[in-house]
C-alpha positions in Angstrom: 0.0 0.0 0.0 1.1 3.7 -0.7 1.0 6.2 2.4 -1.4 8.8 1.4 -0.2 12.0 0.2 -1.3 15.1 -1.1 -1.0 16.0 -4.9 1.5 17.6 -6.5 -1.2 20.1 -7.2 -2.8 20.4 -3.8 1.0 21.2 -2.6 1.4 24.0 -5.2 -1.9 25.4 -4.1 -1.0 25.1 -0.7 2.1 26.9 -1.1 0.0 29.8 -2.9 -2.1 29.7 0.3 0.8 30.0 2.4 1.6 33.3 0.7 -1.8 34.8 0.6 -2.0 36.0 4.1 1.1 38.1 4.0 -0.1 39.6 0.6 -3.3 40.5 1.6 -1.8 42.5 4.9 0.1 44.3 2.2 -2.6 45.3 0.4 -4.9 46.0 3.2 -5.6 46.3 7.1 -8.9 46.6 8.2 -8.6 47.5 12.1 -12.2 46.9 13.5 -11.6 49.7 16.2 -11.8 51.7 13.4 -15.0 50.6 12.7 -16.1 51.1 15.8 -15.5 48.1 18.0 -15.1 48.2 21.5 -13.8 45.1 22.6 -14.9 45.5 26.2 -16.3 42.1 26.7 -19.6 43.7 27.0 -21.0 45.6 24.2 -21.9 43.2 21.0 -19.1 44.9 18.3 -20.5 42.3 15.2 -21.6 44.8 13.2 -18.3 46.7 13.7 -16.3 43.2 12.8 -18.4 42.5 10.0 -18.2 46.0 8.4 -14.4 45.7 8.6 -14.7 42.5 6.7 -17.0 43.9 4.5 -14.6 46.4 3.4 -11.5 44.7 3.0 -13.4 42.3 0.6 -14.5 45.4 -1.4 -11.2 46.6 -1.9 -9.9 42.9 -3.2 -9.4 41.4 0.3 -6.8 41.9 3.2 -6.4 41.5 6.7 -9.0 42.0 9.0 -7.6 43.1 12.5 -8.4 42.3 15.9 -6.0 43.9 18.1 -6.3 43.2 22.0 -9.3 43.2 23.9 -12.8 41.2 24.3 -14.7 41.2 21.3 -18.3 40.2 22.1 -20.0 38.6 18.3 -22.8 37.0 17.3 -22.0 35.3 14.2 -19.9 36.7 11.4 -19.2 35.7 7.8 -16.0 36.3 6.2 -15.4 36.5 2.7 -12.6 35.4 -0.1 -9.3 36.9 0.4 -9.8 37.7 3.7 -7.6 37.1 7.2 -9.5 36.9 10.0 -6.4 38.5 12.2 -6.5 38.1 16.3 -3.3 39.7 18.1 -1.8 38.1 21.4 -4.6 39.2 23.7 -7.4 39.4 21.4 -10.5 37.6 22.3 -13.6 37.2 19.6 -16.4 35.9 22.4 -19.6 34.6 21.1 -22.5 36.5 22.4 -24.5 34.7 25.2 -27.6 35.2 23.8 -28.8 32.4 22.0 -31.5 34.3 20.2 -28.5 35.9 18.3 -27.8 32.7 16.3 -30.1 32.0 13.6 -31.4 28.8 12.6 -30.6 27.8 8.9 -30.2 24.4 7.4 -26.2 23.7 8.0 -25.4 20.2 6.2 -28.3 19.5 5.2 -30.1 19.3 7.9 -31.6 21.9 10.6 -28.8 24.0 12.2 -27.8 27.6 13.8 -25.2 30.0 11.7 -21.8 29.2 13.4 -20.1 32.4 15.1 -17.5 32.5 12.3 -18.4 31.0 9.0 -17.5 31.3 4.9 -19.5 30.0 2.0 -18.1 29.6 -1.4 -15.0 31.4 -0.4 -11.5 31.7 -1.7 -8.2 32.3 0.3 -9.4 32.1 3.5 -7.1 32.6 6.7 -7.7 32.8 10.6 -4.2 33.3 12.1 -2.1 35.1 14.7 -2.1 34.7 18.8 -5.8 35.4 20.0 -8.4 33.3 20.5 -12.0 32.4 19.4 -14.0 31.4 21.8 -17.6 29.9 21.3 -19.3 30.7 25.3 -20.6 27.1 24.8 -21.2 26.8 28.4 -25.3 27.6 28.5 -26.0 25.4 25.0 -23.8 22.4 27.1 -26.4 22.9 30.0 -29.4 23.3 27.5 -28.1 19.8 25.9 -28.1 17.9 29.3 -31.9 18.2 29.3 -32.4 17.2 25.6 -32.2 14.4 24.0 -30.5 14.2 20.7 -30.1 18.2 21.4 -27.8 19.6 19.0 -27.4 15.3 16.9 -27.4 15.9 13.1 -31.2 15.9 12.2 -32.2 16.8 15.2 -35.1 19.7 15.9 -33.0 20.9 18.9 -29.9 22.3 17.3 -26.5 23.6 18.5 -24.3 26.4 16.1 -20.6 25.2 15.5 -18.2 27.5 16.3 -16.1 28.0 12.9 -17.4 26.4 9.6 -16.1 26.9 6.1 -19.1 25.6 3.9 -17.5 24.9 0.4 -14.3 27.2 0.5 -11.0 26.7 -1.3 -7.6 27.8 -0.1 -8.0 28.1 3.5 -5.2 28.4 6.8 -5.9 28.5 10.2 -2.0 28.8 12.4 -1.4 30.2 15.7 -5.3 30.8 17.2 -6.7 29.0 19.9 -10.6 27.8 19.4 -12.3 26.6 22.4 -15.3 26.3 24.0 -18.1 26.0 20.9 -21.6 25.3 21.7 -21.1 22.4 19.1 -18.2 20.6 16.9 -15.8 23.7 17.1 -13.6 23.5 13.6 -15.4 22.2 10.2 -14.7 22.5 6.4 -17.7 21.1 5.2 -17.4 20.3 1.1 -14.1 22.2 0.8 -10.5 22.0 0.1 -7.0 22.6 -0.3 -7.3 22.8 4.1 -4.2 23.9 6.1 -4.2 23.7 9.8 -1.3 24.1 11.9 0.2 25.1 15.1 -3.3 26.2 16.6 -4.9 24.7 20.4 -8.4 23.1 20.7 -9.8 23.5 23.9 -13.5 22.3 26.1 -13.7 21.0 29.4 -14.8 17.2 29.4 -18.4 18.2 30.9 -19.2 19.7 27.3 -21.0 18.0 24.9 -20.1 17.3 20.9 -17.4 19.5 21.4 -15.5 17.2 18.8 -11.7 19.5 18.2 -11.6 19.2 14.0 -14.3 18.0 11.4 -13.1 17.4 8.1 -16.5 17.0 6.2 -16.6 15.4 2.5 -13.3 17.6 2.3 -10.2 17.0 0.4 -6.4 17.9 0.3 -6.2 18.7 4.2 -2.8 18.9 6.3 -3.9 19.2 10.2 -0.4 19.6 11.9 1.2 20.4 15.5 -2.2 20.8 16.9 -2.8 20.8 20.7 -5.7 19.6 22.0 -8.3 19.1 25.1 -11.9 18.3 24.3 -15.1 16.9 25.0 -15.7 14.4 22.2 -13.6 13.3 19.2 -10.6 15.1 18.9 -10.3 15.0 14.8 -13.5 13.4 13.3 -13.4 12.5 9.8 -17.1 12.7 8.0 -18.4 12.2 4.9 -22.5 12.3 5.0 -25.4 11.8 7.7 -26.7 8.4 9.1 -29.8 7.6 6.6 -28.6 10.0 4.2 -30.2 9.9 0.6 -27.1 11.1 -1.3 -25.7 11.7 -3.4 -22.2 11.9 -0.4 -19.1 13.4 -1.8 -15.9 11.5 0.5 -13.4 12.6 2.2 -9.9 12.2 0.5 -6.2 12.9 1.2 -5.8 13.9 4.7 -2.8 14.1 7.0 -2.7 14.4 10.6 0.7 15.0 12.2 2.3 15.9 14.8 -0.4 16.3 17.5 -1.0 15.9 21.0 -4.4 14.9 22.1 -5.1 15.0 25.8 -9.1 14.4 27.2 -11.1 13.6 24.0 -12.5 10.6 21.9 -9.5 10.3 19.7 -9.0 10.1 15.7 -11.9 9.1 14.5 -12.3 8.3 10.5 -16.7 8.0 10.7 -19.1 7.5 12.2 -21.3 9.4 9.2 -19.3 7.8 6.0 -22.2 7.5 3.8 -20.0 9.2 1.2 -16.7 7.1 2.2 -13.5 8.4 3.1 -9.6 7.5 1.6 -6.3 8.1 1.6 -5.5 9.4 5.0 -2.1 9.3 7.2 -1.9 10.2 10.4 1.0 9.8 12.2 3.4 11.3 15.4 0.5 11.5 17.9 0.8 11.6 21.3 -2.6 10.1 23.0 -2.7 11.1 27.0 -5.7 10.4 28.8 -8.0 10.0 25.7 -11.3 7.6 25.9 -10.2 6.3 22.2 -6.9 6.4 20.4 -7.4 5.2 16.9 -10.6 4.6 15.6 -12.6 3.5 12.5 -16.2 3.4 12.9 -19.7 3.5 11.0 -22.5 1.1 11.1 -25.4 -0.5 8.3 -26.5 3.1 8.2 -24.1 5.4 7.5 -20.9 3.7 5.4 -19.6 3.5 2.0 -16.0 2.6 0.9 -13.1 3.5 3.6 -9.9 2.6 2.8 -6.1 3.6 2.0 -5.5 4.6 6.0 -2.8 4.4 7.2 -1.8 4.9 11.7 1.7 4.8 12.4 4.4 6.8 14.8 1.4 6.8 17.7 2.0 6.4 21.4 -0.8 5.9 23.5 -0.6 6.6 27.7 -3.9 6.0 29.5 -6.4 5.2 26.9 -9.3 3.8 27.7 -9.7 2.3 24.2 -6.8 1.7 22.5 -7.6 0.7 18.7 -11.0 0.2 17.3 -12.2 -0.4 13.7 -15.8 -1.3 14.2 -19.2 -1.8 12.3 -21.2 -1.6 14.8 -21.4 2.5 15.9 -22.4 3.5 18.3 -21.5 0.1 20.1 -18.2 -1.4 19.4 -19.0 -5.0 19.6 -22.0 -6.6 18.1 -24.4 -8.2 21.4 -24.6 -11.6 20.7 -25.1 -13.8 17.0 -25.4 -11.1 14.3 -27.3 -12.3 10.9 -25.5 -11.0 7.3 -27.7 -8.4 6.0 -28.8 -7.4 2.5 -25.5 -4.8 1.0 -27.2 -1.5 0.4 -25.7 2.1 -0.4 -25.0 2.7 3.4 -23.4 -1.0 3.9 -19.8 -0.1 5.2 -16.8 -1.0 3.1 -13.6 -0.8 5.3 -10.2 -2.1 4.0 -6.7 -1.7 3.4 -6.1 -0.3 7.0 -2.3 -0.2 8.1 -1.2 0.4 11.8 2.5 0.2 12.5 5.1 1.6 15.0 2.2 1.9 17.4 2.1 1.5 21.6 -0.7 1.7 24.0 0.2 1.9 27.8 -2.3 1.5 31.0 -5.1 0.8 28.6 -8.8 -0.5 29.8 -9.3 -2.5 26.5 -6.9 -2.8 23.9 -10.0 -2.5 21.7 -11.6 -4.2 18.7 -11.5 -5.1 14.5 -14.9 -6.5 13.9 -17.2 -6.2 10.9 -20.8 -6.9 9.5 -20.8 -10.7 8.2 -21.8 -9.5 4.8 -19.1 -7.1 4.7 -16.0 -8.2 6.4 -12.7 -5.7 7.2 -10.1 -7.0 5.1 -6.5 -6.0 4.2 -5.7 -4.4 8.5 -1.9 -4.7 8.5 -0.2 -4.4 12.1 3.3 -3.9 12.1 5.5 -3.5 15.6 2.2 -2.5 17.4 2.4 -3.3 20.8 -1.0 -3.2 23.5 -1.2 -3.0 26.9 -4.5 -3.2 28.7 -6.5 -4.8 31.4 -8.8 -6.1 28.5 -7.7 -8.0 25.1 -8.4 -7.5 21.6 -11.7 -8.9 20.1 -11.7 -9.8 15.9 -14.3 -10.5 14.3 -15.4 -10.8 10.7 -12.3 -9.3 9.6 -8.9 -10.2 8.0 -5.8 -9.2 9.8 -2.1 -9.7 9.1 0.1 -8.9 11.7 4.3 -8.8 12.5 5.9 -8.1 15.9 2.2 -7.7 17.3 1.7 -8.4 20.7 -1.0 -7.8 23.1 -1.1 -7.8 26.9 -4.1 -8.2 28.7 -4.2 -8.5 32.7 -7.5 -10.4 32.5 -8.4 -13.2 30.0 -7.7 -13.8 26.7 -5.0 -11.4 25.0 -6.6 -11.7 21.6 -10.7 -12.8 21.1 -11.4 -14.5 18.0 -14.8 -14.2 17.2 -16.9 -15.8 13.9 -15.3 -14.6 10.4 -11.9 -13.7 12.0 -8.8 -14.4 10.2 -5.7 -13.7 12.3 -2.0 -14.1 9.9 1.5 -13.6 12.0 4.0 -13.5 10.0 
């Protein structure tokens, strides 16, 4: 198998990005004090952050400017050949009052506009020191009491905190995002994605606060990333459970050099119904996590996933170590499970490789089970090495494995279930 990698082309146009930024600051500065912001954590200066976007992009685009202080917002839209600029200091604070966030339809479904957002947008950027920060704490509570409140589909909807809804060319380096009501960073349909050097924070009581959303998105570099969340910590979509279609997928995406603290992990799924390939991700540092490295969708929500590759990844802590699973939102089927008819949304995972891998002070060293009609095939695991009071389970899946050992401090080290096909070489 060939590691995933961007194109040639997708390199070029990243490089263009790269440079973007630093020529739109030459060509313009929109300060949004000018414009009349405040940035006394009190008054609402949206309209003041807006007009200063608003002007930039008439003159060709530039760099919006948000020098230190509290900048209370309700949402804002930027436009192409903008950067969204926040100085050491800078805070851009959603407004508290949820009235202030309309409700659209976000994904195809029923959803509030996003505090910062982009549609159909070009050369995008969000960069410096500051920090964005969603004031998620009243939609967390709000969520508690509701079921479903703020679930794809759902009547009781969340906003995300930065979404850029079929955009091209687009940085994010240096911010920190924290705090969303909702999933906090998501290109949704968009590509040529560079994010780098930024921190992604929610306390572990919030809900969906999933770190970075790459959705049906293509030609995305996530690098040196920090992060503390309250669900997954990268989660790799490609289309709603039950969706009608048609799904685009989610293709050639890297994931480097990352440290993930409280979260759910890397996640490729659970909503796949458009498929997702060619993906690396590699040099992560897992502390603390529930997950590590996960694959997971289920008879409703799947499509062809494949051409992944894990590899570099230590693991301290983590209460699941690896899971590739069919069977979202549980992780092993209960009991006999019957082959089912192969429809659209029948989940298609293979040619998975994990190597160079260790998990330490796990609770399970986790799972590779599929559907009996449609088995995992083609999991590698090379030098991966688990820990954990609980084995691994396989099931319905063919694995090949060399210097692959697991450790459990309770039963069996390695479960083989019906349909499992276990090679050491």
């Amino acid at each position: 198998m060939t590691h995933p990698r961007l194109s040639p082309l997708s390199l070029l146009l990243g490089l263009t990005l790269a440079a973007a930024p630093s020529a739109a600051l030459a060509a313009t500065t929109c300060n949004v004090r000018t414009f009349g912001a405040k940035a006394d954590g009190v008054t609402k200066d949206t309209h003041a952050i807006q007009a200063a976007i608003d002007a930039c992009a008439a003159k060709g685009g530039g760099t919006v400017l948000l020098s230190a202080g509290t900048y209370v917002s309700a949402p804002i839209v930027l436009k192409s050949n903008i950067d969204l600029h926040l100085d050491k200091g800078a805070t851009l604070l959603g407004s508290p009052d949820h009235a202030d966030y309309p409700a659209i339809t976000e994904f195809r479904a029923p959803g509030n506009q996003a505090l910062v957002s982009a549609t159909n947008a070009t050369n995008l950027s969000i960069t410096g020191e500051g920090i964005i920060d969603g004031n998620g704490d009243s939609w967390w509570q709000e969520a508690r009491a509701v079921k479903d409140h703020g679930v794809m589909g759902s009547d009781h909807t969340r906003p995300r905190l930065v979404v850029f809804n079929h955009c091209k060319h687009i940085l994010m380096d240096g911010v920190t995002i924290q705090n969303s009501p909702m999933w906090q960073i998501v290109p949704y349909y968009s590509d040529d994605i560079t994010i780098r050097n930024i921190k992604v924070f929610a306390p572990l009581r919030s809900i969906n606060t999933d770190g970075i959303d790459p959705f049906s998105s293509s030609n995305v570099t996530i690098s040196h990333v920090f992060m503390d969340v309250g669900d997954d910590n990268i989660a790799i979509k490609s289309g709603a459970a039950d969706s009608p279609g048609p799904d685009e997928p989610s293709r050639n995406i890297t994931i480097s050099d990352c440290t993930f603290l409280h979260g759910h992990g890397v996640s490729v799924g659970s909503e796949l119904a458009g498929g997702a390939q060619n993906i690396l991700v590699e040099r992560i540092h897992f502390d603390g996590t529930d997950n590590g490295i996960r694959v997971k969708a289920n008879r409703d929500r799947g499509a062809d996933v494949s051409h992944i590759t894990f590899r570099d990844i230590d693991m301290k802590n983590v209460k699941n170590a690896l899971i590739i699973s069919e069977y979202y939102p549980k992780i092993l089927p209960a009991g006999e499970v019957a082959a089912a008819p192969i429809t659209r949304l029948t989940p298609h995972f293979h040619d998975i490789t994990i190597e160079n891998v260790t998990a330490t002070g796990s609770k399970s060293a986790g799972a590779i089970v599929g559907l009996p009609e449609a088995p995992v095939t083609g999991v590698t695991l090379r030098h991966v090495h688990l820990s954990a009071d609980r084995g691994l389970t396989i099931g319905y899946a063919d694995v090949s494995a060399q210097d692959f050992t697991v450790t459990a401090a309770e039963g069996e080290a390695i479960t083989k279930g019906a349909g499992a096909k276990l090679t050491l070489r």
